[in-house]
DOKEKOL-605614 format. One record per residue (C-alpha): z, y, x. Coordinates in steps of 0.25 Angstrom, whole numbers, plus 2048, in hexadecimal, padded with zeros to 3 digits. Layout:
ZYX ...
end
This chain:
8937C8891 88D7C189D 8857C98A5 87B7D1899 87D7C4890 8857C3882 88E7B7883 8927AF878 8A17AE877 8A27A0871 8A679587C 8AE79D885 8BC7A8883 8BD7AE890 8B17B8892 8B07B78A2 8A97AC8AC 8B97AA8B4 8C87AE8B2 8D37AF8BC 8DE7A58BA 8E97A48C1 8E47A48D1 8D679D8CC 8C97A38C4 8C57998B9 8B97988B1 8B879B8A2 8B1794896 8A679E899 8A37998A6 8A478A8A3 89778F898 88E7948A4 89478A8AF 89377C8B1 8A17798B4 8AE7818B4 8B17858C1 8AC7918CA 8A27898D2 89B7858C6 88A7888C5 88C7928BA 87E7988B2 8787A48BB 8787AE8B2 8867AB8AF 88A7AB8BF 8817B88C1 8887C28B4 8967C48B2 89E7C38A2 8A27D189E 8A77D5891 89F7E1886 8A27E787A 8A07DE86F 89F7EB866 8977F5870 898804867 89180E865 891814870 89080887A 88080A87B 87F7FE871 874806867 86E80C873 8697FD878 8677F9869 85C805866 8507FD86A 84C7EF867 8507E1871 84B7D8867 84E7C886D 8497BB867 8517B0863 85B7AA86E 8587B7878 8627BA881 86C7C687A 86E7D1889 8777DC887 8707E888D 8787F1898 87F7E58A1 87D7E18AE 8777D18AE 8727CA8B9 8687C08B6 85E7B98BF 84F7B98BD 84E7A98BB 85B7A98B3 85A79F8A8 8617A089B 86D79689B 87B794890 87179C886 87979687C 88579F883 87C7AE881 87B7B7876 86D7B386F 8647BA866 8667B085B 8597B6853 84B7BC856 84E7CB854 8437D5851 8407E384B 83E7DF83C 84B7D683E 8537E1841 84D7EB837 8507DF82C 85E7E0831 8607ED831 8577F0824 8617EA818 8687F681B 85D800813 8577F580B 8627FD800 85B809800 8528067F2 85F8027EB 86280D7E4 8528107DF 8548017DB 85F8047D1 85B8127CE 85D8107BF 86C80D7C1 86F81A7C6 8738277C1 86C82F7CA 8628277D1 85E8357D7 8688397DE 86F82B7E0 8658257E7 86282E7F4 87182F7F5 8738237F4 86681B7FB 869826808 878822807 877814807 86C814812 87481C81C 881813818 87980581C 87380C829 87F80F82F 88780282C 87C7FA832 87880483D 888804841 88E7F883E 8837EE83F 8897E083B 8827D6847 8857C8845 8877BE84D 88E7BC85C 8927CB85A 8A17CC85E 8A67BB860 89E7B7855 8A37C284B 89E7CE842 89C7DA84F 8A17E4843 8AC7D983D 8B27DA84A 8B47E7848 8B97E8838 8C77E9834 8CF7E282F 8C67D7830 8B97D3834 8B67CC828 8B67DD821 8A67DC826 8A37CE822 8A77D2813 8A07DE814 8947DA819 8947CD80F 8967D9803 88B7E1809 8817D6809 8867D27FB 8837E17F7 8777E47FE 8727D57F5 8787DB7E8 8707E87EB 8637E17EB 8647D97DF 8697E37D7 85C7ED7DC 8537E67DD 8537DD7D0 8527EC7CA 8477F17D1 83E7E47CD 8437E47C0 83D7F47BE 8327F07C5 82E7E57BC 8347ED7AF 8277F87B4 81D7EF7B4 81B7F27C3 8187E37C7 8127DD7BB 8167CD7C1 8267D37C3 8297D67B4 8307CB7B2 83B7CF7BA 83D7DC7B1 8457D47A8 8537D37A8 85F7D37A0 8637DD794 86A7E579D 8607E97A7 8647DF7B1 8577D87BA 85B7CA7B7 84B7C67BB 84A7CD7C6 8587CB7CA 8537BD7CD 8467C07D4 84F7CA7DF 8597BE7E1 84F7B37E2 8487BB7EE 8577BE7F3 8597AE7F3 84A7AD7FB 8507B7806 85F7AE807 8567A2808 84C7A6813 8597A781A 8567AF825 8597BD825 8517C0831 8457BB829 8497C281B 84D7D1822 83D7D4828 8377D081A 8427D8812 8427E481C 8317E481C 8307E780C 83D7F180B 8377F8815 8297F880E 8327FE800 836809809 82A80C80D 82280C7FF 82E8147FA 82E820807 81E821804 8208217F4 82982D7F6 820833800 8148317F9 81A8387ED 81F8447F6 8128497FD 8098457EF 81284E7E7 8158477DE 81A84E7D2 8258427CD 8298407DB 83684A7DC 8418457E6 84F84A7E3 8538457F2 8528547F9 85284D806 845847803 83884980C 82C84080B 82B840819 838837818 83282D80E 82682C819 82E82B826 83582081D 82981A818 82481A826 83081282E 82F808823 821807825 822806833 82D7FE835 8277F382B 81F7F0836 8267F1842 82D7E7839 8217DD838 8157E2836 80F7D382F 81B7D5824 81A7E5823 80A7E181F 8107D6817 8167E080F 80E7EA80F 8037E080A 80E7DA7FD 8107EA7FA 8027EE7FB 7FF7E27F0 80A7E57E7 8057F37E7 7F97EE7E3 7FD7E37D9 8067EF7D2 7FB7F87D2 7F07EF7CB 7FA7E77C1 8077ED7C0 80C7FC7BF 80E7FC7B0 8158077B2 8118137BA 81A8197C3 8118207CA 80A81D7D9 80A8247E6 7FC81C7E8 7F78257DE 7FC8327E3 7F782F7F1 7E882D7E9 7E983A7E0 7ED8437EE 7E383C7F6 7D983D7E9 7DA84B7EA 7DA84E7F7 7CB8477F6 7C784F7EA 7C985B7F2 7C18567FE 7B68517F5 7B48617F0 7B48667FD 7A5864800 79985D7FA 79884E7FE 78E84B809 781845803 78583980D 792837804 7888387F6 78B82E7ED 78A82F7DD 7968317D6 79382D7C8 7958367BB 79282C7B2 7908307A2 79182679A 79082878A 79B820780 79981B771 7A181D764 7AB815769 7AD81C779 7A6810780 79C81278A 78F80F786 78980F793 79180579C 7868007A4 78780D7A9 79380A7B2 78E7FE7B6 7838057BD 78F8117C2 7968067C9 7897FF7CE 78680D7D3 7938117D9 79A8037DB 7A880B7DA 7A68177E4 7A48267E3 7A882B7D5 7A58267C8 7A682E7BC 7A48277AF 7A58337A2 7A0834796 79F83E789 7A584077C 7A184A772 7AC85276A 7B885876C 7C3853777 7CE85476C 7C784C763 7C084176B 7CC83F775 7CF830772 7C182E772 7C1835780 7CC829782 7C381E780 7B8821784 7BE824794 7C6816790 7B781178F 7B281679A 7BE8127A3 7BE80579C 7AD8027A0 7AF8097AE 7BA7FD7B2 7B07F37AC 7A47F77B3 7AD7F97C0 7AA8097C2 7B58107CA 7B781F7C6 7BA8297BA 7B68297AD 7B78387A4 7B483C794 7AE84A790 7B084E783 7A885A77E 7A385F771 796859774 79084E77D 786858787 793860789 79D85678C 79284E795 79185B79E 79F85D79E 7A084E7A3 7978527AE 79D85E7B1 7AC85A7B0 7AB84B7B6 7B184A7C5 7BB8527CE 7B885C7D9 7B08547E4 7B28477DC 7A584C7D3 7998437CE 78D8447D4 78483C7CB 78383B7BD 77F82C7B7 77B82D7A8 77482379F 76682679A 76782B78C 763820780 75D824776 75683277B 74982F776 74D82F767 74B83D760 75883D759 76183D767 75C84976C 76A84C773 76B84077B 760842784 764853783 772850788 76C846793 760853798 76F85B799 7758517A2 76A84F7AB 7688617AB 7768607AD 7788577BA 76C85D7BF 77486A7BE 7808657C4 77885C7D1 77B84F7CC 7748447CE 77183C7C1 76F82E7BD 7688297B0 7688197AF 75E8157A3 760808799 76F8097A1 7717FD798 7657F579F 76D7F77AE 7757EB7B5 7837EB7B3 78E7E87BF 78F7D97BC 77F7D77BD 7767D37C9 76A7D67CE 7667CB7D8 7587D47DB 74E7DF7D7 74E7ED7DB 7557FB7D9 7478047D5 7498137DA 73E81E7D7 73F8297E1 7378337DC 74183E7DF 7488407EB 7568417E8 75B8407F6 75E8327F5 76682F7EA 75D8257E2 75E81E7EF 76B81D7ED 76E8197E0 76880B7E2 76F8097EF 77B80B7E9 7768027DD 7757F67E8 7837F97EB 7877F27E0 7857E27DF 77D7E27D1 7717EA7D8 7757E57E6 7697DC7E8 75D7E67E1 7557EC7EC 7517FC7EA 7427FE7EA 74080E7EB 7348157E3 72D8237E8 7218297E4 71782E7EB 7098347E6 6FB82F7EB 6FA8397F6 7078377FC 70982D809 710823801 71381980E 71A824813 722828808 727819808 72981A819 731826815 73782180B 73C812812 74281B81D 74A826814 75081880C 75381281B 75B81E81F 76181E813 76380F815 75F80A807 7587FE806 74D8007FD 73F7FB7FA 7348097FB 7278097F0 7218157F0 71B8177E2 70B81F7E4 7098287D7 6FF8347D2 7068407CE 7058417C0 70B8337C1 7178387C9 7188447BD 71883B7B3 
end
């Protein structure tokens, strides 16, 4: 050492600046480095005059303090100056780095995510024994013995004996130094280990793919689900070394490490949230054998990988997390053949319920009002809708919010008219996806059509997720003598809403009505308010215009008025009731007799 600096020992055997000889001092090969000449009166470099050469441990211990200065982070850049911490330096404040080339030098830019990629290969083992879980006895009980064995085996070599390359101990291995018999003992186990560690992946990871692909999960993988007749992952064998042989030819390890390090940590972290997830839901299938296992565990590991993803990077932690996020999704609208079951959907069946229940705490606030749709729809000999424009005016009404309930009726019994039960609620899921309406569809069997329609209208909904409003089609045929029972069993549905506070809808010709690919590039929305429903025929062709086949009609609103009333008023009032409501609308008030409006 000179003064605080690490010298290199190439170019010099003595490790002093003079020695004694004979009845003279006489310079040494490290002098004539940071001298100009050999003698004692040469002009020597001034950091070199000021600090003296002492000699420290090469191999420190454990208890010289070494960890201690090591806890926190000294990162240096490329060709920074290597200091040892603790010994006494003079240096002047205009001192100007001379001999560089003679100093200990930080040969590479170090960095958080550098280190963490070093360290990291050590746990990247972890999911080999899930990977080749078929292969054991007793997956069970093998592999948390194993997995906690083999982690708590790789932390402890690389934690203690840490293998530094480089100017180490005169060029050599700081831990070959110290093997016996020979140094060579480390070099031929740390070759073996790097072989092993190799052989570990390909043989695990050509399994994982190829079961992936066998399931179906990734629809574009299944060819690398082929193999040989005994099992063995020929295809995706290739695949896991042709992306080996990309990493040997990027040829820098420091490069390789962060991206390797950023998507092992985001596994981790999918697999401690899985098994989270699945303890606070419930979930029946999810019975750990591990009697150690707590989920706050799995989510204090979940968080550190989370977290240190990106104390990492955050730019290749989004990167990831972006790849991941369209996998997921890329899986969920084309792959999954095979259900294994979703912690997604666990998350969305709690967090359904838990909103069921606040829905029925209390009536909704007319400011939250919105018609969710009961819609009834009738279905021929052969279970199709006879009515589908009847969606088509649901989805212009609702354009996918709130709820929608699309049912309909069949007479007979359940045993008996089950299959037609079947085809008909294929029908109507089958019409709903067409015309574009989000919601439920439901099929009422009873011994009669009045009875299985009001137990459709009784039945349909959940707790506070309940319809509001009933959308019927006028009934055909009522004026014939012969069909008394239609238009009987449509008087019992409108007694019967009335009954129950429902609002009701009756579209007339509903075959004569727009469907969603049409256009309407003008006319008008007619609304007779003759009633005063609190504004509901307000809304109904506000939320009409919503939707781009009626978006460019204008609403022209109609009241009555008799021939004493103040009918400028009534329109004043009117215009200004629509202005707080803010609808837009066009005001005519309509002068009538009496015995006009009674008629």
């Amino acid at each position: 050492m000179l003064g605080n600096r690490p010298l290199i020992s190439k170019g010099f055997d003595v490790c002093a600046k003079t020695l004694e000889s004979g009845n003279g001092t006489v310079t040494t090969k490290l002098w004539k480095i940071f001298c100009d000449t050999p003698f004692l009166n040469a002009t020597c470099d001034e950091y070199f005059a000021n600090n003296n050469v002492s000699f420290i441990q090469g191999i420190p211990g454990v208890m010289s303090g070494i960890l201690k200065e090591n806890l926190f982070g000294n990162y240096l850049e490329k060709g920074n100056l290597v200091a040892k911490i603790g010994i006494a330096t003079v240096e002047g404040p205009d001192d100007i780095l001379t001999n560089s080339n003679r100093y200990v030098l930080a040969d590479i830019t170090s960095f958080f995510t550098l280190l963490v990629g070093i360290y990291f290969p050590s746990v990247t083992g972890i999911m080999a024994g899930s990977n080749r879980s078929g292969d054991l006895r007793d997956a069970q009980k093998s592999i948390p013995i194993g997995t906690i064995m083999a982690i708590t085996t790789t932390s402890l070599v690389c934690i203690l004996l840490l293998l530094p390359f480089g100017e180490g101990v005169n060029g050599n291995l700081v831990i070959g130094t110290l093997a016996w018999p020979s140094p060579w003992v480390i070099v031929i186990g740390s070759f073996f280990s790097t072989c092993g560690a190799g052989l570990q992946s390909l043989t695990g990871a050509p399994r994982l793919m190829q079961a992936i692909s066998r399931d179906g999960v990734v629809p574009i993988l299944r060819v690398f689900g082929h193999g040989k007749a005994n099992g063995e992952p020929t295809w995706a064998l290739l695949l896991t070394a042709c992306i080996c042989e990309i990493g040997i030819l990027i040829a820098s390890l420091d490069a390789v490490a962060p991206i390797l390090s950023m998507f092992f940590l985001m596994c981790y972290m999918f697999v401690n949230l899985a098994c989270a997830l699945q303890t606070l839901l419930r979930t029946p299938n999810w019975r750990p054998r591990f009697k150690f296992y707590h989920w706050a565990l799995s989510f204090l590991g979940m968080s550190l990988c989370l977290s240190l993803m990106f104390i990492c990077s955050w730019f290749y932690a989004i990167v990831a997390m972006v790849i991941a996020g369209s996998i997921y999704k890329y899986i969920e609208f084309h792959g999954a053949e095979k259900e294994w079951g979703d912690g997604i959907r666990g998350i969305s069946l709690s967090a359904a319920r838990y909103a069921l229940m606040r829905l029925d705490e209390g009536p909704a606030h007319t400011k939250n009002w919105r018609p969710q749709l009961l819609v009834l729809v009738s279905t021929d000999v052969e279970q199709n809708v006879e009515q589908p424009r009847l969606l088509s005016l649901t989805n212009q009404l609702k354009a996918g919010k709130g709820l929608t309930i699309v049912g309909t009726a069949l007479a007979g019994t359940y045993l008996e008219n089950h299959p037609q039960a079947q085809r008909a609620e294929q029908s109507l899921r089958k019409l709903m996806e067409t015309e574009k309406v989000k919601g439920f569809c439901q099929v009422t069997i009873s011994s009669n059509m009045r009875d299985a329609t009001s137990h459709l209208l009784q039945a349909s909904g959940l707790g506070g997720l309940m319809h509001n409003t009933v959308l019927v089609s006028w009934p055909r045929n009522w004026k014939q003598a012969d069909d008394h029972q239609t238009w009987r069993d449509f008087i019992e549905l409108v007694r019967e809403t009335t009954a129950a506070h429902l609002a009701l809808l009756v579209p007339k010709n509903i075959a004569a009505f727009p469907s969603n690919g049409e256009r309407f590039s003008e006319g008008h929305i007619d609304v007779w308010w003759i009633v005063h429903d609190g504004g509901m025929l307000m809304l109904l062709p506000f939320l009409l215009r919503q939707h781009k086949v009626w978006r460019k009609c204008r609403m022209r609103i109609f009241t009555v008025a008799q021939m004493d009333d103040n009918s400028i008023q009534m329109k004043k009032d009117l215009t200004t009731f629509l202005y707080h409501l803010r609808i837009d609308a066009e005001v005519e008030v309509v002068e009538m007799v009496r015995c006009h409006i009674c008629l």
